[in-house]
LUMVEXZA-904753 format. One record per residue (C-alpha): residue number from 1; z, y, x. Coordinates in steps of 0.05 Angstrom, whole numbers. Each point is the difference from the previous one (the first is absolute). Layout:
N
<panu><num>NUM</num><z>Z</z><y>Y</y><x>X</x></panu>
...
This chain:
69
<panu><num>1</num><z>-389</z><y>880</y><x>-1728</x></panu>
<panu><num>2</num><z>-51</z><y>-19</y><x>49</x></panu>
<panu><num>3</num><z>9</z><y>-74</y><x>36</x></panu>
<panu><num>4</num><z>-52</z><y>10</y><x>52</x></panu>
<panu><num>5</num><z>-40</z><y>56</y><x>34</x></panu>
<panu><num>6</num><z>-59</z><y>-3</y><x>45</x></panu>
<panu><num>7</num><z>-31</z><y>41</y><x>50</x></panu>
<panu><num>8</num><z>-62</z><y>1</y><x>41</x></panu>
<panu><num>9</num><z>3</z><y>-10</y><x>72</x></panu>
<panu><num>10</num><z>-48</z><y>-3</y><x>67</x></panu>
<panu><num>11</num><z>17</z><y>-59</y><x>37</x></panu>
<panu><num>12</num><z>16</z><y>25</y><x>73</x></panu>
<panu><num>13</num><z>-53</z><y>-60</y><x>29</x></panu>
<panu><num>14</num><z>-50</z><y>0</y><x>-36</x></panu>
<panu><num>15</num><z>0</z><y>57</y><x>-43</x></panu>
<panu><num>16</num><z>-12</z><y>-24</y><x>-68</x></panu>
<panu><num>17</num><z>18</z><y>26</y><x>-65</x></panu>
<panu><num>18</num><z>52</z><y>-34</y><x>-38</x></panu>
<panu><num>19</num><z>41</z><y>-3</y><x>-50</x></panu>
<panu><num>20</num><z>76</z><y>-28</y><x>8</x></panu>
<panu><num>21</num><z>48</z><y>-13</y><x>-51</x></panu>
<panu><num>22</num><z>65</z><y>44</y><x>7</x></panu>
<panu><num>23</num><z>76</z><y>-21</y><x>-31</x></panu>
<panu><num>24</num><z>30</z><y>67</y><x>-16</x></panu>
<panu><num>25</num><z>69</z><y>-34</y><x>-12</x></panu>
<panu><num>26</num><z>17</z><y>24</y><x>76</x></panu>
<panu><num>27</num><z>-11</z><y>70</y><x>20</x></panu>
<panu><num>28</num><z>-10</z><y>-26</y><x>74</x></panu>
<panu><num>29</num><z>-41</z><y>-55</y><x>19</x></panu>
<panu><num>30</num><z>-34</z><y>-32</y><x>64</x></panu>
<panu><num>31</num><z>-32</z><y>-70</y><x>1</x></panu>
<panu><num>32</num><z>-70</z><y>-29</y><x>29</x></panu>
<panu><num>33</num><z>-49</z><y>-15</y><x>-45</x></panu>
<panu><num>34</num><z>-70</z><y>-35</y><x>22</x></panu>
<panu><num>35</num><z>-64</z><y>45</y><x>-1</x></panu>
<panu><num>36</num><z>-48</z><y>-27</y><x>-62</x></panu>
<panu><num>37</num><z>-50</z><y>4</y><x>48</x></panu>
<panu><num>38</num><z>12</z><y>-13</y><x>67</x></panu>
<panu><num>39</num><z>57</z><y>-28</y><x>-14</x></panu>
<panu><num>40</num><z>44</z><y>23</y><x>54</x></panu>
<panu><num>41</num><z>76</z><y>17</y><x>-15</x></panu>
<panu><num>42</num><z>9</z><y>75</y><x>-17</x></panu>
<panu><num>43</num><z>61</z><y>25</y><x>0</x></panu>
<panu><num>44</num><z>25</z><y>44</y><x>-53</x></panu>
<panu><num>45</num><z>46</z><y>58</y><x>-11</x></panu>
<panu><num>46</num><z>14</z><y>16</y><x>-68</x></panu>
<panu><num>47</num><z>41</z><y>61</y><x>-29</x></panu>
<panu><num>48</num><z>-4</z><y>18</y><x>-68</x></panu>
<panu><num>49</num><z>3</z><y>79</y><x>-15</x></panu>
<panu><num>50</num><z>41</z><y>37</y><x>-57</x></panu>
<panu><num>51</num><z>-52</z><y>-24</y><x>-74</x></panu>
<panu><num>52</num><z>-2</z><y>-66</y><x>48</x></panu>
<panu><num>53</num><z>-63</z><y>23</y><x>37</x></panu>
<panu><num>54</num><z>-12</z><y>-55</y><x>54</x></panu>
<panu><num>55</num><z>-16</z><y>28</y><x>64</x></panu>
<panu><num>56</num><z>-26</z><y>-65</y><x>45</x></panu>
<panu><num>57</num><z>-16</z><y>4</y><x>80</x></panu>
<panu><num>58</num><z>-32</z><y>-69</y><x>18</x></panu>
<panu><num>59</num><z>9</z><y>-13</y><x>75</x></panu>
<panu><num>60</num><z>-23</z><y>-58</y><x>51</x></panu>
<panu><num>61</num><z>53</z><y>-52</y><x>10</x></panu>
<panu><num>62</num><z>-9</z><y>10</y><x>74</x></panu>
<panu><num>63</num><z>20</z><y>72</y><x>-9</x></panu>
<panu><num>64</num><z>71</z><y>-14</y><x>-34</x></panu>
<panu><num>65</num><z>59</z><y>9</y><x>48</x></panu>
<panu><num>66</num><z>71</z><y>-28</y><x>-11</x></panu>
<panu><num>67</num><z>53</z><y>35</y><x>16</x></panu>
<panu><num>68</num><z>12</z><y>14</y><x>68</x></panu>
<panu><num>69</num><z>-69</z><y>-10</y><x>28</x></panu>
C-alpha cells in the first residue's frame, strides 16, 4: 500500500511546473498549498480515481468561492 502520491501541477500565477505531494488516505481533498516558485497560495482540489489515479485542478486563492457567494 502506497502512503503518498504525487502529481504535477501548473501553478495558476505563475505557471510553473511542480510537483506536490498527494495523501491518498482521503478520496476528496481541497487545501492551499504555496507555489515553489512564486510562492503564492494555490488552491487545490484533489479526487482520487478508481486504481487511485489523482486527478488535481490547482486554482488561485482569489478564485475560490464559499458557499453562498
Amino acid at each position: 500500500m502506497q502512503i503518498t502520491d504525487t502529481a504535477k501541477v501548473h501553478c495558476p500565477y505563475c505557471d510553473a511546473l511542480q510537483t506536490v505531494v498527494l495523501d491518498p488516505s482521503e478520496p476528496e481533498q481541497e487545501y492551499t498549498e504555496d507555489c515553489q516558485v512564486c510562492c503564492q497560495p494555490m488552491v487545490l482540489t484533489v479526487h482520487f480515481e478508481p486504481m487511485h489515479t489523482p486527478y488535481v485542478v490547482a486554482r488561485r486563492e482569489d478564485d475560490v468561492h464559499s458557499p453562498g457567494d
